[in-house]
Backbone as CSV, one residue per row, in Angstrom:
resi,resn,N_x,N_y,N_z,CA_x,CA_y,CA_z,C_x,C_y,C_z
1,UNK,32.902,134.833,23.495,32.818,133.457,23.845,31.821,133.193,24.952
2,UNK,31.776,134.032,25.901,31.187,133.758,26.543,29.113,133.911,26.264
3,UNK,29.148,134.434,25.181,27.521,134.881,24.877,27.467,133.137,23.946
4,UNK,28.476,132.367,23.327,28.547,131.245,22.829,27.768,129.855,23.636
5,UNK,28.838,130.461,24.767,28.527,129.284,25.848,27.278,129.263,26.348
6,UNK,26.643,130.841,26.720,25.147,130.308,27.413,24.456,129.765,26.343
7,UNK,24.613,130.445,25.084,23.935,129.585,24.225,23.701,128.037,23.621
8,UNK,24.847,127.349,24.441,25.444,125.841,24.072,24.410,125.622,25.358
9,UNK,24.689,125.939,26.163,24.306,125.509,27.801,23.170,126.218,28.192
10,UNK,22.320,125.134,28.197,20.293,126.167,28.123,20.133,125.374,29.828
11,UNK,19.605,125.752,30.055,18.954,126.205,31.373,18.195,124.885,31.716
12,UNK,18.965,123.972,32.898,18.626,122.299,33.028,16.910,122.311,33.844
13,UNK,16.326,123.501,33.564,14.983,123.130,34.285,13.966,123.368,32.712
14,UNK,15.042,124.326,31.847,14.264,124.610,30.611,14.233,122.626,29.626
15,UNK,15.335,122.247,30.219,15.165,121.339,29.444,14.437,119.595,30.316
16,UNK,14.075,119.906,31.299,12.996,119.384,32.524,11.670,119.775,31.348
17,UNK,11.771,120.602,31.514,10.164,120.989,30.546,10.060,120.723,29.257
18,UNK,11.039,120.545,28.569,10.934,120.227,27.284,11.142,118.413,26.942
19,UNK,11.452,117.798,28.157,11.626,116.489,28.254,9.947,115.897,28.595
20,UNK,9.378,116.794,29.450,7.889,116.736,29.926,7.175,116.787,29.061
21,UNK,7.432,118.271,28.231,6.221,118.063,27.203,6.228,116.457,25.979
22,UNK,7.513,116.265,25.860,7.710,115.580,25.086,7.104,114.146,25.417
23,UNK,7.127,113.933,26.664,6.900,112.553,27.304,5.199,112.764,26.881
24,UNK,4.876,113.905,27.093,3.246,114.298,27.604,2.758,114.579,25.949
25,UNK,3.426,114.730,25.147,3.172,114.434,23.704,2.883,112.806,23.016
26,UNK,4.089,111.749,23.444,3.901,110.412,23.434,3.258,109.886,23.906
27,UNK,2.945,109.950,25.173,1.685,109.148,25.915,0.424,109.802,24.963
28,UNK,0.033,111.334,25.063,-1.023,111.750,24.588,-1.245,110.337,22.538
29,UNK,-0.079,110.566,22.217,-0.318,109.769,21.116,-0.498,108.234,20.854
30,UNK,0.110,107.800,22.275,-0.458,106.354,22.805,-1.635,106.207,23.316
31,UNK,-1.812,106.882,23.642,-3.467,106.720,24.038,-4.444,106.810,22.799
32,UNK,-4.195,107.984,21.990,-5.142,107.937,20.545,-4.477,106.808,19.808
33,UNK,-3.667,106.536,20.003,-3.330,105.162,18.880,-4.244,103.798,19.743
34,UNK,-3.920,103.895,20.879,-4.889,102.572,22.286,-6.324,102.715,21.417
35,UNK,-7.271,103.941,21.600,-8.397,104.610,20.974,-8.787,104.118,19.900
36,UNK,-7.640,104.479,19.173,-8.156,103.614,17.646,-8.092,102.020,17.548
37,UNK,-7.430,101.936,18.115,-7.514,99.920,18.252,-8.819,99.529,18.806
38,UNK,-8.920,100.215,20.391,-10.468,99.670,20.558,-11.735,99.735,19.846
39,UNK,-11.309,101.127,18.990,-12.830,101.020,18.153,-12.631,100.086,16.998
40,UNK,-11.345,100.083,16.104,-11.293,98.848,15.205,-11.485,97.619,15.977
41,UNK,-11.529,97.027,17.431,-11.682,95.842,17.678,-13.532,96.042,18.141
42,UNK,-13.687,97.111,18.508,-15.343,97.000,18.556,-16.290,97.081,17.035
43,UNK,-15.922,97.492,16.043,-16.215,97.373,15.012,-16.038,95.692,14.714
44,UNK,-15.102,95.280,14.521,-14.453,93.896,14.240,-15.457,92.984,15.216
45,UNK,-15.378,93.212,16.338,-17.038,92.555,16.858,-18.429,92.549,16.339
46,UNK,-18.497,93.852,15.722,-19.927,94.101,15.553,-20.041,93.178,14.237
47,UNK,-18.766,93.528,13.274,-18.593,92.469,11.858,-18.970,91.098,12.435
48,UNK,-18.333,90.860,12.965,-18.614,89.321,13.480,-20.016,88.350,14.130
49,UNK,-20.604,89.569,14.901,-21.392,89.443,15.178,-23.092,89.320,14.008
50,UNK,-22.615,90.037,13.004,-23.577,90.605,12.115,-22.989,88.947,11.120
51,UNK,-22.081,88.548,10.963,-22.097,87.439,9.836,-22.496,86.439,11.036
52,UNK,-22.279,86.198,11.868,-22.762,84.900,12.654,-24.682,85.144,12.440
53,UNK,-24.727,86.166,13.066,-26.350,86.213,12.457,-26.883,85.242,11.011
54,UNK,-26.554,86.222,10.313,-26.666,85.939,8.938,-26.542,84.296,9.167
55,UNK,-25.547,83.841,9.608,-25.486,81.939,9.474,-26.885,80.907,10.366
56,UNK,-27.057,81.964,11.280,-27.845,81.079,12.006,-28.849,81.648,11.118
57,UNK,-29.517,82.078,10.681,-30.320,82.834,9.565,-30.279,81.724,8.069
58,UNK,-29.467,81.443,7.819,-29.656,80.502,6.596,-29.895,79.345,6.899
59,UNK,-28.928,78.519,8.238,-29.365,77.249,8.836,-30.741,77.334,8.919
60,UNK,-31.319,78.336,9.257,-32.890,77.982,9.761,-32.892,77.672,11.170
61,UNK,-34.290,78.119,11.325,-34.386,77.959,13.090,-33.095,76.520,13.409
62,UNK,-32.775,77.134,14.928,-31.937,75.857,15.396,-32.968,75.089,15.961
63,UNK,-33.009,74.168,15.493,-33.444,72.861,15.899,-32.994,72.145,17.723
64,UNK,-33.361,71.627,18.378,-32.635,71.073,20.079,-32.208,69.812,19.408
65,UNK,-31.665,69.511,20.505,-30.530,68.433,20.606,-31.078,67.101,20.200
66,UNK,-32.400,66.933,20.841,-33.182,65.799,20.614,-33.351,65.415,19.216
67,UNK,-33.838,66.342,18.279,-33.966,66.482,16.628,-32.498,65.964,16.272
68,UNK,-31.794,66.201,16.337,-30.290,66.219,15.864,-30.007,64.952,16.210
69,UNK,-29.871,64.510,17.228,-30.075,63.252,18.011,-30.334,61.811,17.649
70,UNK,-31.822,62.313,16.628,-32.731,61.085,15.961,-32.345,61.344,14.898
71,UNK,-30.787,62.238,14.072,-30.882,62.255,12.846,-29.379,62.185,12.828
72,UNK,-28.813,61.421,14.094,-27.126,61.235,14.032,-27.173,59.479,14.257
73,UNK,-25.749,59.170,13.910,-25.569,57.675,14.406,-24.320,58.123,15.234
74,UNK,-23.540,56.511,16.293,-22.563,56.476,16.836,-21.714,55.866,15.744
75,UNK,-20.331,55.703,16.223,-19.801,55.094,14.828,-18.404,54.749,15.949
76,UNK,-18.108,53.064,16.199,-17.430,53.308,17.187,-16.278,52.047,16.389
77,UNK,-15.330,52.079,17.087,-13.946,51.311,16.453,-13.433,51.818,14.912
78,UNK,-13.404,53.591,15.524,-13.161,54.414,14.117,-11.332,53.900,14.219
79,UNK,-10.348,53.996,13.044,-9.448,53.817,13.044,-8.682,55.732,13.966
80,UNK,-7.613,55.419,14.074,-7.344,56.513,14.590,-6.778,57.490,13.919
81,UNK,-6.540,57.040,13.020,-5.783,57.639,12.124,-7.183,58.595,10.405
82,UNK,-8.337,57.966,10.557,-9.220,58.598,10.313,-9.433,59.994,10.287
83,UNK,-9.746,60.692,8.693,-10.449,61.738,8.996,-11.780,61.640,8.354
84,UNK,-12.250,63.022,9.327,-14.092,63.396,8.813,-13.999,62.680,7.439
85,UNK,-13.523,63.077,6.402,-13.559,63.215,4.651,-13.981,61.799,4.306
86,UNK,-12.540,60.694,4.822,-12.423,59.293,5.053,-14.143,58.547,5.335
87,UNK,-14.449,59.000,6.392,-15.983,58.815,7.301,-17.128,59.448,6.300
88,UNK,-16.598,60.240,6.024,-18.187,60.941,4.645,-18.125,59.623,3.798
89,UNK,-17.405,59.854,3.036,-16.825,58.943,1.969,-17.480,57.410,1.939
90,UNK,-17.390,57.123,3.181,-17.784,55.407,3.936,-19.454,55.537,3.632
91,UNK,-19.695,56.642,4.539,-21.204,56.787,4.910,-21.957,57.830,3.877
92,UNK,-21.747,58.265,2.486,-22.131,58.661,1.622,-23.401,58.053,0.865
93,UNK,-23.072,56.993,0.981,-24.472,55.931,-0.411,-25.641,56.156,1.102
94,UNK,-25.388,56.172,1.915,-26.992,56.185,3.276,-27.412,57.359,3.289
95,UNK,-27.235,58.550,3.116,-27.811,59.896,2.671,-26.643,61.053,2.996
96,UNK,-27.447,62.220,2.651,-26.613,63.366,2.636,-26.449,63.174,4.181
97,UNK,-24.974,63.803,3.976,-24.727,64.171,6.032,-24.346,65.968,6.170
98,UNK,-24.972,65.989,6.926,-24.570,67.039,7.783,-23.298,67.588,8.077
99,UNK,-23.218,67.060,8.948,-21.343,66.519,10.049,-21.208,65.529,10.649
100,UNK,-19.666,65.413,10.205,-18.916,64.483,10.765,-18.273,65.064,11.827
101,UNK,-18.192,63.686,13.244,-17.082,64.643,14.559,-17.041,63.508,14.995
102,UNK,-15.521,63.689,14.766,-14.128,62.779,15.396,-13.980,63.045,16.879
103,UNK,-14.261,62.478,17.496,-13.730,63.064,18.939,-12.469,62.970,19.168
104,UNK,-11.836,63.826,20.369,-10.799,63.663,20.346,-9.951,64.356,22.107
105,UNK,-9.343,63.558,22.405,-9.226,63.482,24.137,-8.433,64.909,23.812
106,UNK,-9.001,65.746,25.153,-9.037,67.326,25.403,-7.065,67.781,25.675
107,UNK,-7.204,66.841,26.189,-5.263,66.732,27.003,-4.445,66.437,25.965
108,UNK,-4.392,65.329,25.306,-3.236,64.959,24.449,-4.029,65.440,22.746
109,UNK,-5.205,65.728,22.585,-5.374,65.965,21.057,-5.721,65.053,20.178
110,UNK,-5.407,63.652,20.975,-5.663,62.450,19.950,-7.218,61.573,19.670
111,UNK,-7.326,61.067,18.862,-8.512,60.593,18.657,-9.023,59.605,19.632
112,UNK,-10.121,59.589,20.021,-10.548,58.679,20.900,-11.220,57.402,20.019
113,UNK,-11.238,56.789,19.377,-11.840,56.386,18.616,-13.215,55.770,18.025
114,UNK,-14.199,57.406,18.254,-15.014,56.844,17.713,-15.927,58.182,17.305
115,UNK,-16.632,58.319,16.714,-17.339,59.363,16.085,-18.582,59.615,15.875
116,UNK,-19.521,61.408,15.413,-20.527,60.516,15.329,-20.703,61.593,13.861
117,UNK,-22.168,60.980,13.193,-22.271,61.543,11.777,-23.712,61.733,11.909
118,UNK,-24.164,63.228,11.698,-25.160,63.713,11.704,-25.673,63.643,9.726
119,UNK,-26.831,63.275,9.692,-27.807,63.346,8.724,-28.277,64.391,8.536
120,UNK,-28.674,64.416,7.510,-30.044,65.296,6.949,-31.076,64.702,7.276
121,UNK,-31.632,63.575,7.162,-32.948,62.785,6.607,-32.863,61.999,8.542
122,UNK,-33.784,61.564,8.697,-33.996,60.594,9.327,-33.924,59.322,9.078
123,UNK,-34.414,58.730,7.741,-34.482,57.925,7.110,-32.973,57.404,7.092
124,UNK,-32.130,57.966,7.171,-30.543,57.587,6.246,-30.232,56.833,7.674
125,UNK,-30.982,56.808,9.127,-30.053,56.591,9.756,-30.393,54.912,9.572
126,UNK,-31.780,54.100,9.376,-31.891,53.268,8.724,-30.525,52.519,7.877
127,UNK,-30.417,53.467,6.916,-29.273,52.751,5.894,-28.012,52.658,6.339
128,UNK,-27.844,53.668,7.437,-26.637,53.304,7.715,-26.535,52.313,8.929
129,UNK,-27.255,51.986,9.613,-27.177,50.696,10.741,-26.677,49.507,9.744
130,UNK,-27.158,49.995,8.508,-26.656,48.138,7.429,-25.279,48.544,7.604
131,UNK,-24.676,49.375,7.606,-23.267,49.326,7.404,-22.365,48.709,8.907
132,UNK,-23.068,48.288,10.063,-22.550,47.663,10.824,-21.751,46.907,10.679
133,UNK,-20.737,46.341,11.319,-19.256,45.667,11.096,-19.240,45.506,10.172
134,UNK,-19.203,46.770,9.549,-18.215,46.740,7.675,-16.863,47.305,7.794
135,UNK,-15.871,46.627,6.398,-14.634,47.114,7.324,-14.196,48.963,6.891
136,UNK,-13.617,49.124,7.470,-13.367,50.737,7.423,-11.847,50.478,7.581
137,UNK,-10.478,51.104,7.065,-9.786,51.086,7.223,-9.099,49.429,7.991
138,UNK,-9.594,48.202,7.646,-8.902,47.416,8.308,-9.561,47.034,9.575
139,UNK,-10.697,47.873,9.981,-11.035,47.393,11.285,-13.135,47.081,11.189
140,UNK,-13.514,46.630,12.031,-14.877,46.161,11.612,-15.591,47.545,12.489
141,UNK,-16.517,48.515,11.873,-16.852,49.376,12.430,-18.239,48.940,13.810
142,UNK,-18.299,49.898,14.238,-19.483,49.586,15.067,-21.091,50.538,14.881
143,UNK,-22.013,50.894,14.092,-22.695,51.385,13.780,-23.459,51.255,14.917
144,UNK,-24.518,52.285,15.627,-25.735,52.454,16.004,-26.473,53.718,15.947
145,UNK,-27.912,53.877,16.390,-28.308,55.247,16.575,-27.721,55.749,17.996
146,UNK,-27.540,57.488,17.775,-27.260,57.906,18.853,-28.023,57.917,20.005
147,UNK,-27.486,57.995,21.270,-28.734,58.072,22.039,-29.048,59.122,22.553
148,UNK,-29.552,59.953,23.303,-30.155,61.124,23.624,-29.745,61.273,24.968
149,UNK,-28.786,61.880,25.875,-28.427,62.009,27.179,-29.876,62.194,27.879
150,UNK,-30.078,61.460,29.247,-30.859,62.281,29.851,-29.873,63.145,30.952
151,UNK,-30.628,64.308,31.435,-29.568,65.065,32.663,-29.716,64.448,33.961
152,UNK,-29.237,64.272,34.233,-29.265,63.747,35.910,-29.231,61.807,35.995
153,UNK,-29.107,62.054,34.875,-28.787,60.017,34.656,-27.079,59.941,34.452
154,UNK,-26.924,58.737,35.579,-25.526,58.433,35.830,-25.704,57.245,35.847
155,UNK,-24.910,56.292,34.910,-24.861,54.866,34.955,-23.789,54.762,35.998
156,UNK,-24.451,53.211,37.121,-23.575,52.570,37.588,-23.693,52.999,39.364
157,UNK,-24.642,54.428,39.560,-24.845,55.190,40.558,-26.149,54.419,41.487
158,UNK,-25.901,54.311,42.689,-26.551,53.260,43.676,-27.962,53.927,43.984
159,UNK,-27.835,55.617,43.234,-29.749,56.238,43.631,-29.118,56.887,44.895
160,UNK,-28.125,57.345,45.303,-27.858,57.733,46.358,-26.893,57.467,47.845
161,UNK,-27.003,56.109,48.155,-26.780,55.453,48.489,-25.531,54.893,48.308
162,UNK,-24.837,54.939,48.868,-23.179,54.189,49.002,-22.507,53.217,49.621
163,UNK,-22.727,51.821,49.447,-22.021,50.777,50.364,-20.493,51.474,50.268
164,UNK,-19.993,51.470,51.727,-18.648,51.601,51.995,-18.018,50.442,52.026
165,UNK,-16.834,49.762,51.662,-16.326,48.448,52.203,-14.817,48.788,52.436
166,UNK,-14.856,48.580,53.567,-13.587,48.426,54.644,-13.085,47.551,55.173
167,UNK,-11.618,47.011,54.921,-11.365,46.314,55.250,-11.935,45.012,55.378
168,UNK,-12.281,45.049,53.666,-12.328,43.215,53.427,-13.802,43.332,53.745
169,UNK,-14.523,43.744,54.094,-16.440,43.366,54.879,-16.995,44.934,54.573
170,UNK,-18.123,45.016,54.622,-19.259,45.654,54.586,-19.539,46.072,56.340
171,UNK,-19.379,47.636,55.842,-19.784,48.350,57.092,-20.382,49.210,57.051
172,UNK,-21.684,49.826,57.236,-22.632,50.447,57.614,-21.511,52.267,57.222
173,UNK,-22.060,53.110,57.191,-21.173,54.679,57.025,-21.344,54.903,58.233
174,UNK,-20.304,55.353,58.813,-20.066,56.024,60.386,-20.805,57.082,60.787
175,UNK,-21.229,57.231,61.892,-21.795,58.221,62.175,-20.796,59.226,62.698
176,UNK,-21.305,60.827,62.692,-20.191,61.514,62.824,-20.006,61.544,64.416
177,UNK,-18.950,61.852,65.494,-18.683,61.162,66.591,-19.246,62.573,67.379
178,UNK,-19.610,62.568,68.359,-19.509,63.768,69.649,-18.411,64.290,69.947
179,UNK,-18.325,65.602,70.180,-16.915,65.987,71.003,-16.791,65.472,72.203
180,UNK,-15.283,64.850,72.802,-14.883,64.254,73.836,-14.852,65.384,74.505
181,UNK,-15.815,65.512,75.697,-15.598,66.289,77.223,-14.707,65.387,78.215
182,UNK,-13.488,66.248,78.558,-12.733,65.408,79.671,-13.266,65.880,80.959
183,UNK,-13.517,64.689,81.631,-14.064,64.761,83.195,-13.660,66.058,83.877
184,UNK,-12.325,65.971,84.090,-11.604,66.857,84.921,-11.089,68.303,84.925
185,UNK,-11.292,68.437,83.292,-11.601,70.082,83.029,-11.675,71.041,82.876
């Protein structure tokens, strides 16, 4: 019995080491499993990267903003309930379009209501100014050409310059004051 028992009862540092290797077996296999994910997600980049090519590749050179610009309209008192499809559909007989984009406020998700519709042609944007207050869903649309941001243009901005008004009147901006030295010290 007793040659039974040591054999039941192994040696608590033999089994320290056999708990170690074991731990030091799993990690070792978490890490080659970590290994293989990063290279399937760096592959999965490179895929991605290689079809985005390819797209800007069929579009044809990208064109700037300005081009795009003279070949979009605004489209304003869109219903809200509007989609792109709805808006093709309207603006179809004035030429092929491009894209349609619904805007839509960043916070709540909802439509702001108004959109704009990029062309193919230049020409189409012509045909579609006729479609000015036509009705769209119930409401009279607002057609124009888009306009072209300039950078550093802010409507409504004084050029610099800021009348302050305080208290009911017009007062000059304060100058910033001196530190008070007390006499005594």
């Amino acid at each position: 019995m007793a040659t039974r028992r040591s054999e039941e009862t192994t040696n608590p540092e033999e089994e320290e080491a056999e708990n170690q290797e074991e731990e030091e077996r799993t990690t070792e296999e978490d890490v080659e499993a970590m290994k293989r994910k990063v290279k399937e997600m760096q592959e999965e980049a490179a895929r991605l990267e290689q079809i985005q090519k390819q797209v800007e590749e069929e579009m044809g050179p990208s064109s700037g903003g300005k081009e795009v610009d003279k070949r979009s309209i605004y489209v304003g008192n869109v219903d809200y309930a509007a989609t792109p499809e709805e808006l093709q559909a309207h603006f179809q007989s004035c030429g092929t379009i491009n894209r349609v984009t619904i805007l839509c406020d960043k916070w709540t998700g909802h439509p702001k209501g108004f959109a704009y519709i990029e062309f193919l042609e230049e020409e189409s944007i012509q045909n579609s100014v006729l479609l000015n207050e036509s009705l769209f869903r119930g409401r009279a649309l607002k057609v124009i050409p888009k306009r072209t941001n300039v950078p550093g243009f802010k409507r409504g901005h004084f050029g610099g310059y800021r009348p302050s008004y305080r208290r009911g009147g017009f007062f000059p901006p304060r100058r910033p004051r001196r530190p008070y030295y007390h006499p005594y010290m």
